[in-house]
VOGU-3710 file (C-alpha; in Angstrom, 3 decimals, decimal comma):
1> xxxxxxxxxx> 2,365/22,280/-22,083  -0,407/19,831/-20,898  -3,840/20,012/-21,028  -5,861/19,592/-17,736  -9,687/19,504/-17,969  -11,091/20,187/-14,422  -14,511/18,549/-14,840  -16,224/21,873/-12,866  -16,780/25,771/-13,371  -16,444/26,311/-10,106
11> xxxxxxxxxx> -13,311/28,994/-9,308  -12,045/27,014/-5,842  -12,377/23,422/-7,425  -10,150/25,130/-10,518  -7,305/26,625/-8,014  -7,360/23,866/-5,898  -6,676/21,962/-8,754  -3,862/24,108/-9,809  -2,246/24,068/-6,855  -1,943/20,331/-6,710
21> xxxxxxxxxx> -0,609/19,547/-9,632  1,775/22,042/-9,236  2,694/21,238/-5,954  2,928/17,565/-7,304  4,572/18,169/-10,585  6,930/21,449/-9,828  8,491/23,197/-12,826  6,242/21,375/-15,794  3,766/23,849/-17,370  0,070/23,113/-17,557
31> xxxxxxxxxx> -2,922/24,813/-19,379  -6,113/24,441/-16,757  -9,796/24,508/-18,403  -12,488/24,570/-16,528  -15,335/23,193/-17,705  -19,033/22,204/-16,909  -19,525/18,609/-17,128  -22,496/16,531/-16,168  -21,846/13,853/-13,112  -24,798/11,596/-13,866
41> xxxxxxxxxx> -25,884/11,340/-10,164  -27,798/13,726/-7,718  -27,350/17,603/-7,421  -26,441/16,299/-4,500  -25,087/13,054/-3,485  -26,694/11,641/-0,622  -23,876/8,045/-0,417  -20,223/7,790/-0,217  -20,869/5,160/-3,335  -23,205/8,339/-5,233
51> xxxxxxxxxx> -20,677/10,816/-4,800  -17,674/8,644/-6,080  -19,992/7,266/-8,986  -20,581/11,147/-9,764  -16,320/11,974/-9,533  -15,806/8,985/-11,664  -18,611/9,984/-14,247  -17,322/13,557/-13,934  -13,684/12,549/-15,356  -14,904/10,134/-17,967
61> xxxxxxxxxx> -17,417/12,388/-19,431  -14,408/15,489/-19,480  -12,194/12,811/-21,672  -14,885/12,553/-24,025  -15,452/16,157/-24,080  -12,274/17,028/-24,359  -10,157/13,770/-25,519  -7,169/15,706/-26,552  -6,217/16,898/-22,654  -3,857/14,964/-20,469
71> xxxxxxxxxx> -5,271/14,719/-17,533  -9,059/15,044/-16,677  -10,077/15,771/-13,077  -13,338/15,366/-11,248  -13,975/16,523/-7,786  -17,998/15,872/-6,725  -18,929/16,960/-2,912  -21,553/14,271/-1,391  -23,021/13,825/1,917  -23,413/10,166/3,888
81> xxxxxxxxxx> -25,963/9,449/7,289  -23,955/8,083/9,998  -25,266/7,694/13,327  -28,477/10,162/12,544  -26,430/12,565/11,514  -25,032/13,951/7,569  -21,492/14,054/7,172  -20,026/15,984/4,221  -16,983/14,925/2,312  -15,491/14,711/-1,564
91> xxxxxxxxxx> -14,223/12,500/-4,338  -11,077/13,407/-6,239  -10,461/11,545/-9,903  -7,732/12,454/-11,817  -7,427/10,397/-15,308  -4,382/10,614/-17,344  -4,032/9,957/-21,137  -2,394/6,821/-20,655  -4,458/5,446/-18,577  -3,892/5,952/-15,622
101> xxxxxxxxxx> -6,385/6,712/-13,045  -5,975/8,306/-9,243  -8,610/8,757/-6,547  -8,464/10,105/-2,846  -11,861/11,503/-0,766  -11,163/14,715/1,421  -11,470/14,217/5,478  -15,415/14,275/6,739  -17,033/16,495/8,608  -20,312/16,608/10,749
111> xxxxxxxxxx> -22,963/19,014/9,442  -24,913/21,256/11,864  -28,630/19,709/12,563  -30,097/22,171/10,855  -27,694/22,418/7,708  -28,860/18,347/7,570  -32,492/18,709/8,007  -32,454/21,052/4,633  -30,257/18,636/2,667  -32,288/15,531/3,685
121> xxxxxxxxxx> -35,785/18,093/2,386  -33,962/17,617/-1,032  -31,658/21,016/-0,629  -28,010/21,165/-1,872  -25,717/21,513/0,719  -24,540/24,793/-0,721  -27,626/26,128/-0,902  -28,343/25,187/2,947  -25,197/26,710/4,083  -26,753/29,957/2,204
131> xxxxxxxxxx> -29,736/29,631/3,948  -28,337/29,009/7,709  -25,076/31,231/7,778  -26,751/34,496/5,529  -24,651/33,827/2,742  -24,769/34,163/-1,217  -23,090/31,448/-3,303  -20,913/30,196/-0,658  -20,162/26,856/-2,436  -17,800/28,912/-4,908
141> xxxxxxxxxx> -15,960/30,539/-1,954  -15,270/28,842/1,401  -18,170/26,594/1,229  -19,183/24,312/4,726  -16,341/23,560/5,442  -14,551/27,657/5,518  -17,384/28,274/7,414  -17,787/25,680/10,145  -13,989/26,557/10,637  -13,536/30,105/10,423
151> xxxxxxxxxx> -11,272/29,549/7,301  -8,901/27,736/9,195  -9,743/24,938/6,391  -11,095/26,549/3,132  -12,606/24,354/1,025  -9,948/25,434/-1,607  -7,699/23,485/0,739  -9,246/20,544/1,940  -9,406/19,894/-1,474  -5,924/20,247/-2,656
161> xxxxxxxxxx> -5,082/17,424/-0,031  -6,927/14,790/-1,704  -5,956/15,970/-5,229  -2,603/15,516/-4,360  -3,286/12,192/-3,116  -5,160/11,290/-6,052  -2,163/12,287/-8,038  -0,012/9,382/-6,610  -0,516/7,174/-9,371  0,376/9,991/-11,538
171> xxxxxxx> 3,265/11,094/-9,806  4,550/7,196/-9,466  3,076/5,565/-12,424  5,569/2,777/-12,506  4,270/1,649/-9,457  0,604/1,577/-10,738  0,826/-0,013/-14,287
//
């Protein structure tokens, strides 16, 4: 059985990680912990370079948590200004014992106006999507993105897309060493 560390607590970033690397590597048997590990960066990541600096410090700092695993996966949510306005994304990293490494962002999306005038106050985007929709805790459910689209994307799936993508290396490593 191999160990994956998923670099989060967070229940949807945990099944969505499940489901890709079953859905990439069908039949082999993995043991998923889910752990809370510090992404050096922002509570919230206000650049496309912050948030992948924060997935990338995510995985390494799993592997040295945890350096007897397989595979170490970070997944970090950021935000980026484009044109006045925030969109919202994430960073997948997947590290593998040998070495390898695979990484893949999600679509983006733009935020509402007022979902962006929180975040740029210094809010979480979690925390504004809370605030504006008359949630609790929505970023460990359908988050922005379940929201904005009535569930027809869940957050649990837009981010098993980009795991899977960031599991190409992993999947084809003899095209990546």
């Amino acid at each position: 059985m191999k160990k994956v560390v998923v670099a989060s607590r967070n229940p949807v970033k945990l099944a969505a990680t499940e489901v890709a690397f079953r859905t990439v590597f069908p039949g082999q048997n993995f043991e998923f912990i889910s752990e809370e590990v510090l992404s050096g960066v922002a509570d919230q990541p206000m650049s496309d370079e912050e948030t992948q600096q924060g997935v990338w410090n995510r995985a390494q700092n799993a592997q040295k948590r945890f350096p007897d695993a397989e595979y170490w996966v970070g997944l970090e949510g950021g935000v980026d200004a484009k044109d006045n306005q925030l969109e919202a994304f994430a960073w997948m990293e997947v590290t593998s014992k040998d070495g390898l490494q695979g990484s893949a962002r999600t679509a983006s999306f733009v935020l509402p106006p007022k979902i962006a005038e929180l975040i740029k106050g210094g809010m979480e985007l979690g925390t504004a999507d809370d605030i504006v929709f008359s949630k609790t805790n929505s970023k460990q459910q359908n988050g922005a993105v379940g929201i904005l689209t009535d569930n027809a994307v869940t957050r649990k799936t837009y981010y098993e897309h980009a795991l899977v993508l960031a599991l190409i290396p992993h999947k084809n490593p003899d095209l990546y060493i």
